[in-house]
KESE-354086 format. One record per residue: x, y, z of N, C-alpha, C in turn; residue number from 1. Coordinates in steps of 0.05 Angstrom, whole numbers, always signed. Atoms other than C-alpha are relative to their C-alpha. Example, Ala and Ser with C-alpha at 12.3 -4.5 7.8 and 13.67 -1.06 7.14 Angstrom:
> +18:-24:+0:+246:-90:+156:+18:+24:+0:1
> -16:-24:-1:+273:-21:+143:-15:+22:+14:2
// end
This chain:
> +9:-25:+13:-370:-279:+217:-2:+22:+22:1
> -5:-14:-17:-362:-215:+252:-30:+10:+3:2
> +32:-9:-1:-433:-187:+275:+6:+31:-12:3
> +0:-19:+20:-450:-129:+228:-7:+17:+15:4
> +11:-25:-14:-469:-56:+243:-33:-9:-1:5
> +28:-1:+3:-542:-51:+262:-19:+1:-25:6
> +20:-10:+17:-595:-45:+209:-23:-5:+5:7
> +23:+13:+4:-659:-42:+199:-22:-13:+6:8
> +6:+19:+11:-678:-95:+176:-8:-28:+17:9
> +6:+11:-22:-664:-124:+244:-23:+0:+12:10
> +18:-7:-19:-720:-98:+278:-22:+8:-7:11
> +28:-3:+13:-792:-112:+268:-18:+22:+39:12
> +14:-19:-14:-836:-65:+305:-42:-13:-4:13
> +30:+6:+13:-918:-73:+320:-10:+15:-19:14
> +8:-13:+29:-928:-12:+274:+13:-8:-26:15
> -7:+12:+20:-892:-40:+230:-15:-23:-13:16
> +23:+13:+17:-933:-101:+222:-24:+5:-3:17
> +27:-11:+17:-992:-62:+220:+4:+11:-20:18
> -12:-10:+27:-962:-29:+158:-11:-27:-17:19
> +1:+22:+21:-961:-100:+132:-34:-17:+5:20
> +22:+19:-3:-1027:-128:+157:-14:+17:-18:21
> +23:-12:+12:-1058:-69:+115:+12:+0:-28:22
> -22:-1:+29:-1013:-85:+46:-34:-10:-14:23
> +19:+5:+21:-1063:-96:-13:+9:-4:-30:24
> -2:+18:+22:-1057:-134:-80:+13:-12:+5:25
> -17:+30:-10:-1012:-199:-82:+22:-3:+11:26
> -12:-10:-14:-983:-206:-35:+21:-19:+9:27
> -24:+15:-15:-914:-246:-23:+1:-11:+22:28
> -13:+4:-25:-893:-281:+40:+18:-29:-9:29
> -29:+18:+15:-824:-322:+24:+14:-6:+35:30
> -17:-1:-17:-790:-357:+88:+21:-18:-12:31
> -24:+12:+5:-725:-385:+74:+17:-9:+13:32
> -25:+4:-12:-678:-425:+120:+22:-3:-13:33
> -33:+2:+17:-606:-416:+109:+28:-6:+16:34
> -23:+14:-14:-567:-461:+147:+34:+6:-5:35
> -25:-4:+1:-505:-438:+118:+13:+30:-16:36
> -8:-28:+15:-481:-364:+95:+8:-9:-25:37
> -4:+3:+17:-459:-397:+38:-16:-3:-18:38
> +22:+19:+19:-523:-430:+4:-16:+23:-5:39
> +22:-18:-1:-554:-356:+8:+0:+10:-31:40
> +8:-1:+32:-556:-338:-68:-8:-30:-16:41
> +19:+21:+22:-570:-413:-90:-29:-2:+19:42
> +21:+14:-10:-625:-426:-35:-16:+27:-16:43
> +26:-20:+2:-660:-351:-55:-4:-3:-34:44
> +11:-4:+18:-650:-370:-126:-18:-22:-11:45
> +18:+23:+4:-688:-437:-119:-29:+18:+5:46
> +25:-17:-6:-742:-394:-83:-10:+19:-16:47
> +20:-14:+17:-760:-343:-132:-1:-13:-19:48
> +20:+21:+25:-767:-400:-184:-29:-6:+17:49
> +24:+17:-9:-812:-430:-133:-32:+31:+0:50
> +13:-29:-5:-842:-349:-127:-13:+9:-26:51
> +7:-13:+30:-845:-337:-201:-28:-15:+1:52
> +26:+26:+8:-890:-402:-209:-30:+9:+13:53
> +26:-16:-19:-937:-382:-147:-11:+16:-13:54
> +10:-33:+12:-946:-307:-186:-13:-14:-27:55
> +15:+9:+27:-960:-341:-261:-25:-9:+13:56
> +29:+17:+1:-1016:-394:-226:-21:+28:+13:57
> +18:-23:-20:-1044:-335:-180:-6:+27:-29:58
> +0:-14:+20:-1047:-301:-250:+4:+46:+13:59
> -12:-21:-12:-1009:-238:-221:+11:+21:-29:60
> -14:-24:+37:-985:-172:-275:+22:+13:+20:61
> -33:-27:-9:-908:-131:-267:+17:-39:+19:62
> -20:+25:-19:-877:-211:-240:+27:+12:-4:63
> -32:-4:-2:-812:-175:-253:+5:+18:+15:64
> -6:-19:-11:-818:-115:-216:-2:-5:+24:65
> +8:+9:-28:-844:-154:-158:+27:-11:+8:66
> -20:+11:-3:-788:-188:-160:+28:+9:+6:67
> -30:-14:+0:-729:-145:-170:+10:+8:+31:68
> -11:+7:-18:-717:-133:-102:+9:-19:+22:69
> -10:+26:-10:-720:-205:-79:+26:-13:-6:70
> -27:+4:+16:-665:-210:-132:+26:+12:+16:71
> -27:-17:-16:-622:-159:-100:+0:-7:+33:72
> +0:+15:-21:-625:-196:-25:+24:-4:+0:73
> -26:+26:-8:-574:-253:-37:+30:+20:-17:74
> -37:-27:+5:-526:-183:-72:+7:+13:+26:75
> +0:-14:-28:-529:-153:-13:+1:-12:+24:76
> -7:+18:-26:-524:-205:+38:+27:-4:+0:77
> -30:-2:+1:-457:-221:+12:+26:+17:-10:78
> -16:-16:-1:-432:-160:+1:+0:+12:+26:79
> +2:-1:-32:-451:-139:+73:-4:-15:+12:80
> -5:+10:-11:-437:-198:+99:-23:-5:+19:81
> +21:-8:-26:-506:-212:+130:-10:-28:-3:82
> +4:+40:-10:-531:-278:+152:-18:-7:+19:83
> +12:+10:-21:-583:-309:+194:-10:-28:+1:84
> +14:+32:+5:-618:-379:+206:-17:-6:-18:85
> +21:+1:+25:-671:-357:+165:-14:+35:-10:86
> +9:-22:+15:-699:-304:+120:-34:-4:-9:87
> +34:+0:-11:-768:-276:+130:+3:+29:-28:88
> +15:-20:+16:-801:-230:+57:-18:+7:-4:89
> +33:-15:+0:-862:-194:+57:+6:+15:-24:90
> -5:-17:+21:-870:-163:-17:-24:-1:-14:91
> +26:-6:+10:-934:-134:-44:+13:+30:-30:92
> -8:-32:+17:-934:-77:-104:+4:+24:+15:93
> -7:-25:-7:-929:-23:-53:+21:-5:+26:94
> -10:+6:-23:-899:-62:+3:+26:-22:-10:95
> -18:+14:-10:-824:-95:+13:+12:+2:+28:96
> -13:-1:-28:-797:-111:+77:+15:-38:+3:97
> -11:+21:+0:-751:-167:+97:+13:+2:+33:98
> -7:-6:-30:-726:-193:+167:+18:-23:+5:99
> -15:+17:-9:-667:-237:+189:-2:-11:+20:100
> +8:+15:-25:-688:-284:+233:+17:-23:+19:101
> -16:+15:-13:-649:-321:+294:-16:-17:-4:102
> +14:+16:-1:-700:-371:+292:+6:-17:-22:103
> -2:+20:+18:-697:-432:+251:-20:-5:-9:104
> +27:+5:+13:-766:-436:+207:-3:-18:-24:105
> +5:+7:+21:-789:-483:+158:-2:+22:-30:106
> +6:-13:+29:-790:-466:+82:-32:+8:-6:107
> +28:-7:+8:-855:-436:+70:-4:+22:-23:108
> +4:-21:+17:-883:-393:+12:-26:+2:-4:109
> +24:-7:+1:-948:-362:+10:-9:+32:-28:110
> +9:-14:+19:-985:-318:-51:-23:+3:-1:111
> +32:-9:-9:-1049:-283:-35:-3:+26:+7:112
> +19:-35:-4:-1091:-225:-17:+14:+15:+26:113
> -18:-14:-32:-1053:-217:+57:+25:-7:-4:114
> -28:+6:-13:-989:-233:+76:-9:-25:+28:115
> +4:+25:-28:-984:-300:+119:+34:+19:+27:116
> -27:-6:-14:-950:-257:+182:+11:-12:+27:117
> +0:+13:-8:-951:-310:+224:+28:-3:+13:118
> -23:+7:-3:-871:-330:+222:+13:+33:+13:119
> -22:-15:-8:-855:-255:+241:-18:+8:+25:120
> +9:+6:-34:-902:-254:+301:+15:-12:+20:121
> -15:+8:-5:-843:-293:+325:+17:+17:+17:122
> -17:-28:-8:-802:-229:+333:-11:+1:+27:123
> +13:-15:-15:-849:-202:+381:+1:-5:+24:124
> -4:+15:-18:-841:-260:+434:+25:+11:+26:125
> -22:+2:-16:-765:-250:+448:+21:+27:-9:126
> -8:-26:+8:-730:-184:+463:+27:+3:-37:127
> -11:-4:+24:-703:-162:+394:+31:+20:-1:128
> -29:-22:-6:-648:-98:+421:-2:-8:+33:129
> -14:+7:-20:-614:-107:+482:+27:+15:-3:130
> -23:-8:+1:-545:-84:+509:+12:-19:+17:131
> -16:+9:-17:-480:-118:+537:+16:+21:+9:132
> -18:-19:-22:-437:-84:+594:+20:-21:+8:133
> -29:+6:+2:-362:-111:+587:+6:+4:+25:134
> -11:-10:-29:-342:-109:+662:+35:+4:-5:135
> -25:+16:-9:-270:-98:+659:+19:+21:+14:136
> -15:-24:-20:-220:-54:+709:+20:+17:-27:137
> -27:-11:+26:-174:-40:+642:-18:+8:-24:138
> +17:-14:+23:-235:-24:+591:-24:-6:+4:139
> +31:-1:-7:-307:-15:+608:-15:+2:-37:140
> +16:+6:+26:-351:-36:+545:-33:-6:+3:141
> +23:+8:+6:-419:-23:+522:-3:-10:-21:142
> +14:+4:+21:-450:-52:+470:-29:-6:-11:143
> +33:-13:+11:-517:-34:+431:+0:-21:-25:144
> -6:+29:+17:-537:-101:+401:-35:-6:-13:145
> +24:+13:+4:-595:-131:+357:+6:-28:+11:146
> -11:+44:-2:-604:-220:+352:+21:-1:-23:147
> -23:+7:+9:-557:-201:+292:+24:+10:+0:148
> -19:-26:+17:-514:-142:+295:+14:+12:+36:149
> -9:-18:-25:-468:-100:+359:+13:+18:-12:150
> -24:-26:+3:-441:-31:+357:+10:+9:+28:151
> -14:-4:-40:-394:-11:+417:-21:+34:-1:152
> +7:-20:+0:-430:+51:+449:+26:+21:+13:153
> -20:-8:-20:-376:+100:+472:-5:+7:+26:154
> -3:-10:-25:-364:+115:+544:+7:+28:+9:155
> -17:-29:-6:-322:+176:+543:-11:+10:+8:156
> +18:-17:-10:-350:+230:+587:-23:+4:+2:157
> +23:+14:-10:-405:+188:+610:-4:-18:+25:158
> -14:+25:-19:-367:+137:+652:+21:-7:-4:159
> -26:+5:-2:-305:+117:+679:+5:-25:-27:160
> -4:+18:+17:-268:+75:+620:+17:-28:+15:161
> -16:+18:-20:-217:+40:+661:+10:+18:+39:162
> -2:-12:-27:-203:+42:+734:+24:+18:+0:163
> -19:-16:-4:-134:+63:+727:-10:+33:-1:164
> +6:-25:-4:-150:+131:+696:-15:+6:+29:165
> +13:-16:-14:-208:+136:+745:+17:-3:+37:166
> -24:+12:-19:-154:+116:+805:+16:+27:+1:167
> -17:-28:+1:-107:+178:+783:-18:+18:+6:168
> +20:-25:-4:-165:+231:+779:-13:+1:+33:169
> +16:-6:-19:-206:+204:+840:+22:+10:+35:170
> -19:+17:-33:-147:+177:+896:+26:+33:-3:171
> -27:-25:+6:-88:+238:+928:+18:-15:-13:172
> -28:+8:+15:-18:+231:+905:+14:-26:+13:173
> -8:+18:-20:+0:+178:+967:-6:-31:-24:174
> +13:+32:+10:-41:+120:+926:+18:-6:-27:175
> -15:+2:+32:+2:+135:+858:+25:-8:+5:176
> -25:+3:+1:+68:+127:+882:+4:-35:+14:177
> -21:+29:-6:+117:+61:+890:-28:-19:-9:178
> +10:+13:+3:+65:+22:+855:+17:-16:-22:179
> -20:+20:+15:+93:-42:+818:-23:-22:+0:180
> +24:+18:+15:+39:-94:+770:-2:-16:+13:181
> +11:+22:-13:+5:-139:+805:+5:-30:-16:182
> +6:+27:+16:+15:-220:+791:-19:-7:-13:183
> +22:+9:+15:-23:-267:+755:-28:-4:+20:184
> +18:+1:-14:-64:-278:+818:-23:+13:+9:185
> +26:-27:+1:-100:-207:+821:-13:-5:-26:186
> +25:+0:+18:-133:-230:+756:-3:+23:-15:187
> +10:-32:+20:-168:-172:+716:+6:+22:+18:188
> -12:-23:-5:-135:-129:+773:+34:+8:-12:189
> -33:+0:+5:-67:-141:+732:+8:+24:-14:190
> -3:-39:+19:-46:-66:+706:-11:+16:+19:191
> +12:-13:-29:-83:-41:+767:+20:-4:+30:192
> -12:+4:-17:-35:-32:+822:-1:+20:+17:193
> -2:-20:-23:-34:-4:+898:+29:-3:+8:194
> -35:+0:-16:+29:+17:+931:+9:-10:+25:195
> -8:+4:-28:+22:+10:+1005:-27:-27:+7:196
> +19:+22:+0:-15:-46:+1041:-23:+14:+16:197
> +31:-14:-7:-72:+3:+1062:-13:+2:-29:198
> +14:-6:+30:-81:+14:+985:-17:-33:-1:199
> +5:+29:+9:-82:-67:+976:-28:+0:+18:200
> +23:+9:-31:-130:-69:+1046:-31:+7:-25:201
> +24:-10:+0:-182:-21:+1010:-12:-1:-28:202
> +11:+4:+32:-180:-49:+937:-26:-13:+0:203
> +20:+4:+18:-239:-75:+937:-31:+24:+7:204
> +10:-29:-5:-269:+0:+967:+1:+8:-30:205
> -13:-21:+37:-231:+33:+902:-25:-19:-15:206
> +12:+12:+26:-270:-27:+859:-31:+14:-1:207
> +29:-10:-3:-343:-12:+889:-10:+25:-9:208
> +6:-38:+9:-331:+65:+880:+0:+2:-28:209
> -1:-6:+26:-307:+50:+813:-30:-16:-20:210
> +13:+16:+6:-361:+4:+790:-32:+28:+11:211
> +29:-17:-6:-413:+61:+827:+10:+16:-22:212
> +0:-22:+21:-389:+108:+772:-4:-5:-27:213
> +6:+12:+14:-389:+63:+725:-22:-3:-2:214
> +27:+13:-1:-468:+46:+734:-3:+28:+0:215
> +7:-31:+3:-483:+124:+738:-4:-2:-25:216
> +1:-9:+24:-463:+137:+672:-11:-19:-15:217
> +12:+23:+9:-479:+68:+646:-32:+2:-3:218
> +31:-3:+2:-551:+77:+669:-14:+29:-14:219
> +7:-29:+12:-561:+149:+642:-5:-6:-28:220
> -7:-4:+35:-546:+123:+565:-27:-26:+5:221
> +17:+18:-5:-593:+59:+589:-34:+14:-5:222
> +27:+3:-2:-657:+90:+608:-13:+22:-22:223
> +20:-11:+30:-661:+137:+536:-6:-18:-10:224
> +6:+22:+20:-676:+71:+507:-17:-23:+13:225
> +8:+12:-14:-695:+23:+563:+1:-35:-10:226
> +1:+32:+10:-671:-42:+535:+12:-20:+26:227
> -6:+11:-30:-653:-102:+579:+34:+8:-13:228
> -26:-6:-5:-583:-100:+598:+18:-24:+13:229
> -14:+21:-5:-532:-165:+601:+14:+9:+8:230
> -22:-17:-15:-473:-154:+646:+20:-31:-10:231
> -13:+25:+10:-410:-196:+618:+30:+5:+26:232
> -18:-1:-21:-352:-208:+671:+12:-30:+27:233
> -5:+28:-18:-321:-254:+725:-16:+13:+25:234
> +17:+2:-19:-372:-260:+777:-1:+15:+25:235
> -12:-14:-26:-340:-225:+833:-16:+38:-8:236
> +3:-32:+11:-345:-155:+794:-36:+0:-13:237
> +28:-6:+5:-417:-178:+764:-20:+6:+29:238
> +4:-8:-12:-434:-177:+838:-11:+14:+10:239
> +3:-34:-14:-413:-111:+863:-12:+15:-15:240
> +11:-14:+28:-441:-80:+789:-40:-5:+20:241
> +26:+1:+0:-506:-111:+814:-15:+12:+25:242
> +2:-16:-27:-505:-84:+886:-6:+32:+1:243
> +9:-19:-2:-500:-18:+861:-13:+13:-24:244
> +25:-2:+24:-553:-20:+806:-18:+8:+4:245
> +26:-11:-9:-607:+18:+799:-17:+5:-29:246
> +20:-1:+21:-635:+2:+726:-11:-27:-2:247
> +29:+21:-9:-696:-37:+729:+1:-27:-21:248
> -2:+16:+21:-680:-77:+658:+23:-24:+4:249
> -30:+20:+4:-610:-114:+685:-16:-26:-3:250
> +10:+31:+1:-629:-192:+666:+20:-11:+20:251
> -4:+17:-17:-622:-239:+720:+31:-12:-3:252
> -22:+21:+7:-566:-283:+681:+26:+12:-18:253
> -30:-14:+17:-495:-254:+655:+13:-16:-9:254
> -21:+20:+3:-432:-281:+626:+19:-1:+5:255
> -34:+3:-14:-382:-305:+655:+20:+2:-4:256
> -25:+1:+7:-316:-300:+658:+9:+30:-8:257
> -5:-32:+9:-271:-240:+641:+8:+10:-32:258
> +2:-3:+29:-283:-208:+574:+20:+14:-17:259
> -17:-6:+13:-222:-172:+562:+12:-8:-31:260
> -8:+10:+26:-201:-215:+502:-20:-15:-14:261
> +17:+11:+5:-259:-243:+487:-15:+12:-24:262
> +10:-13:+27:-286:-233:+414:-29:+20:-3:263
> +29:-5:+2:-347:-192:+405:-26:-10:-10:264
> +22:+20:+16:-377:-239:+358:-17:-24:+29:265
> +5:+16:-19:-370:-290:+416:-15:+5:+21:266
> +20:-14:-21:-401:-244:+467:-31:-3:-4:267
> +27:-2:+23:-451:-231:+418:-29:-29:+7:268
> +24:+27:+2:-476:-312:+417:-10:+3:+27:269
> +4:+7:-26:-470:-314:+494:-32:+10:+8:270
> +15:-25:-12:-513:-252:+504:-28:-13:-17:271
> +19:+16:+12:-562:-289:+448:-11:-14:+16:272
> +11:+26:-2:-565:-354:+477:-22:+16:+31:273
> +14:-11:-27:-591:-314:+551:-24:+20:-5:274
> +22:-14:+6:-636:-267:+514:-28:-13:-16:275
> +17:+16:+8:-677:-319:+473:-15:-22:+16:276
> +27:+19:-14:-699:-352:+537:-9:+18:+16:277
> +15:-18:-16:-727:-283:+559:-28:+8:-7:278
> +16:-21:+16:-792:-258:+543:+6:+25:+0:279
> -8:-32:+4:-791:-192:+509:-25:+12:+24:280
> +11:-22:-33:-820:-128:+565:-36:+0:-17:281
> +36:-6:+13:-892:-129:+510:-13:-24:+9:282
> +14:+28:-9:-902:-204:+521:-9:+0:+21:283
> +7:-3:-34:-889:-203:+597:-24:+18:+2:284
> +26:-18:-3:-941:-146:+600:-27:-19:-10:285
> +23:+12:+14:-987:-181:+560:-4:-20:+9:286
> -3:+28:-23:-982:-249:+600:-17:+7:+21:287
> +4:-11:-25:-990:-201:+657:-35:+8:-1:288
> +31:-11:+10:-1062:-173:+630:-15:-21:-7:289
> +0:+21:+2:-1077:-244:+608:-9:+0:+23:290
> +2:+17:-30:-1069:-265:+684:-33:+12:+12:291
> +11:-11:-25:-1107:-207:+716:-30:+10:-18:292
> +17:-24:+19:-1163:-188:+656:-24:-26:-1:293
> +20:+25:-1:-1226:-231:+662:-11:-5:-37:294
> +16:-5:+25:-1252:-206:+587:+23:-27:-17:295
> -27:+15:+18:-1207:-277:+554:-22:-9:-16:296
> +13:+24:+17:-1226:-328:+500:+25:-19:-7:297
> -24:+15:+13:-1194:-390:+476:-14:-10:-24:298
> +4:+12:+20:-1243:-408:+424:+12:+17:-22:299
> -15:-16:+28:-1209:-391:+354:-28:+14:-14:300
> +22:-15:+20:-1282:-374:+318:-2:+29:+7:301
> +13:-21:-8:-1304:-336:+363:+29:+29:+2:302
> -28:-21:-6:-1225:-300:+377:-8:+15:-40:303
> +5:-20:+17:-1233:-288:+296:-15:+15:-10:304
> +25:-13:-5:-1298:-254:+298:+9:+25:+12:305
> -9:-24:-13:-1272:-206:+356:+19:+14:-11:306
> -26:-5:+28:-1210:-197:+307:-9:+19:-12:307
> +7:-15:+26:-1247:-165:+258:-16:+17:+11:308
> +26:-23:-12:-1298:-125:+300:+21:+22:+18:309
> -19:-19:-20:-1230:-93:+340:+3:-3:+33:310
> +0:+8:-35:-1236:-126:+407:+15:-11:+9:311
> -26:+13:-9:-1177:-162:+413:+24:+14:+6:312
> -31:-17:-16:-1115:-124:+460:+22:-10:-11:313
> -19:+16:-5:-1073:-185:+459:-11:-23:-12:314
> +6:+26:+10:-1072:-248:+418:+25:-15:+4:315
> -19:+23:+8:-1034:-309:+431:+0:-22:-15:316
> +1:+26:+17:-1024:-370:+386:+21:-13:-4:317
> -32:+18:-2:-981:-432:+390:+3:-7:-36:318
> -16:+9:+25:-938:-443:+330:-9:-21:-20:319
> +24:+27:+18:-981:-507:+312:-26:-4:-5:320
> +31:-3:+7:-1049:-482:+318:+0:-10:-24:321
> +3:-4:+35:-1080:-489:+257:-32:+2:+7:322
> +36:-10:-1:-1161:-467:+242:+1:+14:-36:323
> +7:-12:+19:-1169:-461:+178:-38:-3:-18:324
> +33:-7:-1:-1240:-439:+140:-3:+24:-22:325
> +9:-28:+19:-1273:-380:+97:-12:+16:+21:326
> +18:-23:-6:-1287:-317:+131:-24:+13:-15:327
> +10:-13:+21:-1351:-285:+105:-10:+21:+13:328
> -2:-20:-14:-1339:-216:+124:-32:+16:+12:329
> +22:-16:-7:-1415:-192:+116:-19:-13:+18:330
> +21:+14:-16:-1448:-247:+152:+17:+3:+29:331
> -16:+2:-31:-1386:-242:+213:-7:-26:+2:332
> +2:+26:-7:-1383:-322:+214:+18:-17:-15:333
> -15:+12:+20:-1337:-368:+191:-11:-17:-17:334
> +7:+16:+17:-1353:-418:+138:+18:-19:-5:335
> -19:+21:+5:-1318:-484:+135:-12:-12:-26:336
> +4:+17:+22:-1311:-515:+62:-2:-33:-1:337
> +1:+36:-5:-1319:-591:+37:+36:+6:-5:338
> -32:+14:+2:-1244:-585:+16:+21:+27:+33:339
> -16:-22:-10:-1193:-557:+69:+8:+29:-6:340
> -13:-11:+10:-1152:-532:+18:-8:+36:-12:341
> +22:-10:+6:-1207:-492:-6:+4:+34:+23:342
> +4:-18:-26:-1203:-445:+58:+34:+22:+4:343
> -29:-7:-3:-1145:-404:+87:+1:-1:+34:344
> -7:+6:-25:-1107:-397:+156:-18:+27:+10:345
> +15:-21:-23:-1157:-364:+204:+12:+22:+20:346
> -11:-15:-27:-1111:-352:+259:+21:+25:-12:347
> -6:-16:+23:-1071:-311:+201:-18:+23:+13:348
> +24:-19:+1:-1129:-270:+193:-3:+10:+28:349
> +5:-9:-29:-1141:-263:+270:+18:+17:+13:350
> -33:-11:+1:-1067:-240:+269:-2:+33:-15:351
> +0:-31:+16:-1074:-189:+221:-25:+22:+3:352
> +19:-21:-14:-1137:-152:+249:+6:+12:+20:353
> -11:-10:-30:-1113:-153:+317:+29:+12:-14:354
> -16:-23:+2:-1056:-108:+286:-11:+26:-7:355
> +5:-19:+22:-1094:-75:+236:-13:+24:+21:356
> +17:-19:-20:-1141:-56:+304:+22:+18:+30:357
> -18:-12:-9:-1074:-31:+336:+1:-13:+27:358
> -5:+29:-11:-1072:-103:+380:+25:-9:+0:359
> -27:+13:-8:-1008:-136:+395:-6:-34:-7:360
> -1:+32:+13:-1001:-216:+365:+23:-9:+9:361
> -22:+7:+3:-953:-256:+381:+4:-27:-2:362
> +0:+40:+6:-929:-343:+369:+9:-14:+20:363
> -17:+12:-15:-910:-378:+418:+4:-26:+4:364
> -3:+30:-7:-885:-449:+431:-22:-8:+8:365
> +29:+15:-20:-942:-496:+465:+8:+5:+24:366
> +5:+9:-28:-910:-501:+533:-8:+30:+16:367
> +2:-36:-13:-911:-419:+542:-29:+10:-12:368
> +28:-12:+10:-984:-413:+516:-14:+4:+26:369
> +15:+0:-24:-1034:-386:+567:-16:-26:+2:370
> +12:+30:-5:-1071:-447:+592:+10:-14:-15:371
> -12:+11:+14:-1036:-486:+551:-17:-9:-21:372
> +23:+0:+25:-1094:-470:+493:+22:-8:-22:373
> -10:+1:+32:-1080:-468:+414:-6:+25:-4:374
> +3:-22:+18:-1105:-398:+414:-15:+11:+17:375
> +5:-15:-24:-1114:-348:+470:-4:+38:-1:376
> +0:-21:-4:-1141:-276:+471:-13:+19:+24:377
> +23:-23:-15:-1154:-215:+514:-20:+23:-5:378
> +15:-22:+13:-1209:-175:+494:+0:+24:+12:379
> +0:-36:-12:-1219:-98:+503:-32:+0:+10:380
> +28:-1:-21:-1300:-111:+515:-18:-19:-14:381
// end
């Protein structure tokens, strides 16, 4: 499948889930894995049976209107060709929002007063936009990418596209003449040719110069946005690219090899598989304040307490916590029932204050938890 134009739909934002931590009447949350682009209209139409049912017992009014855009999803996925591991719905009477998720999530469906936003706290972990930089002497390529989607950005009268052109414009007339294509041995310099053996001597001068002009313009379109920045190429040229770098976002790890023919889709996974073992630039910060901020907690009561009073900056929580219980908002204390069931997910709740209080949440695996708790915050006082 070819990776689609950007949307959306891609990209959850923290104001954005504060939007949803403050949704009111019943309130949807539908995750769906969808192992296969194909199964996406029967798995979503198993799920709003399983959705309808939820709404009748939760004795819910308008079940059709709630619905109608869950309906229109699996039309629209395969008419725009859109696809992910799993599908993340938040749908209240005033509120729809939906999010395609690289992540692989259990089936879950929840029907209640909040939104369980738990599964899209996920997002928040691992950078969501990013760009790849195509190294190549014959076509310089950006691309402006979500985890599902790339659009090329243009270069034109920003940065050199290919060396050649920038070869005629920069070098006198001496460097242009009696030139004849290099073998298979010059590699990605093949279509790039010097004439005399001072030209050959100082090719890899010409590359550095060209590669500094390249990163000029490159970094100018970079830091309106400030995303990280993958560099794709054969090693030699990721190098010199990195020698004369001067934006602060390049990631450590590129891809190899030369990308000339190399599909975009394919780029695409590469640039995936290196960005999902990054933390995103909010996390790192927040790790970072974590380290150096003495005001922490790891108990969950007390974290949802501070939750709701606005004192929580930064919340972390591993993926398997669990704390569940009755808030009882006027006493500020939790209340544990005789039945579990009885109760709801706390750390939920702890989640959705620390947005609502304009806090940052996020899920993380166990082994990347601070102290390697179940449920870690920094307070504001």
């Amino acid at each position: 499948m070819t990776p689609r134009k950007i949307a959306a739909a891609d990209v959850a934002s923290f104001d954005e889930l504060k939007s949803l931590a403050a949704a009111n009447g019943v309130c949807i949350t539908l995750v769906e894995p969808i192992p296969n682009p194909l199964e996406i209209r029967t798995r979503l139409k198993n799920a709003i049976r399983r959705v309808e049912k939820k709404l009748a017992d939760h004795g819910a009014d308008g079940i059709p209107a709630l619905l109608e855009p869950i309906h229109a999803i699996a039309t629209d996925a395969e008419t725009e060709r859109k696809w992910a591991n799993s599908l993340i719905v938040f749908r209240s009477p005033e509120t729809f929002r939906r999010f395609w998720l690289h992540q692989t999530f259990k089936e879950a469906l929840t029907v209640a007063n909040r939104f369980q936003i738990r599964p899209a706290l996920g997002l928040m972990g691992r950078e969501q936009r990013f760009f790849i930089l195509a190294l190549s002497r014959q076509r310089m390529r950006l691309f402006r990418c979500t985890q599902h989607g790339a659009e090329e950005v243009q270069l034109r009268g920003v940065a050199p596209e290919n060396m050649r052109d920038w070869l005629n414009i920069r070098q006198p007339d001496h460097v242009l003449k009696n030139r004849s294509y290099g073998g298979a041995s010059v590699g990605s310099m093949q279509g790039v040719t010097f004439g005399t053996s001072t030209d050959r001597e100082r090719e890899p001068e010409y590359l550095a110069h060209f590669l500094k002009e390249v990163e000029k313009g490159v970094t100018s379109i970079l830091r309106m946005e400030n995303l990280p920045l993958i560099l794709a190429g054969v090693e030699y040229e990721m190098g010199l690219y990195r020698k004369e770098n001067t934006y602060q976002r390049l990631l450590e790890k590129g891809i190899n090899g030369a990308p000339d023919h190399v599909a975009l889709r394919t780029l695409h996974q590469h640039a995936m598989g290196i960005v999902m073992q990054v933390f995103s630039e909010p996390l790192r910060q927040a790790l970072a304040d974590f380290e150096k901020n003495g005001r922490i907690s790891f108990s969950a009561p007390d974290i949802v307490k501070a939750a709701s009073e606005g004192r929580v900056a930064d919340l972390f929580l591993s993926e398997s916590a669990q704390q569940r219980g009755i808030w009882d908002e006027q006493r500020q204390e939790i209340v544990f029932p005789a039945r579990e069931e009885d109760g709801e997910d706390l750390l939920n709740l702890a989640a959705l204050q620390t947005l609502l209080h304009g806090g940052r949440a996020f899920v993380l695996k166990a082994p990347d938890m601070p102290g390697k708790a179940e449920t870690a915050a920094v307070l504001r006082f």
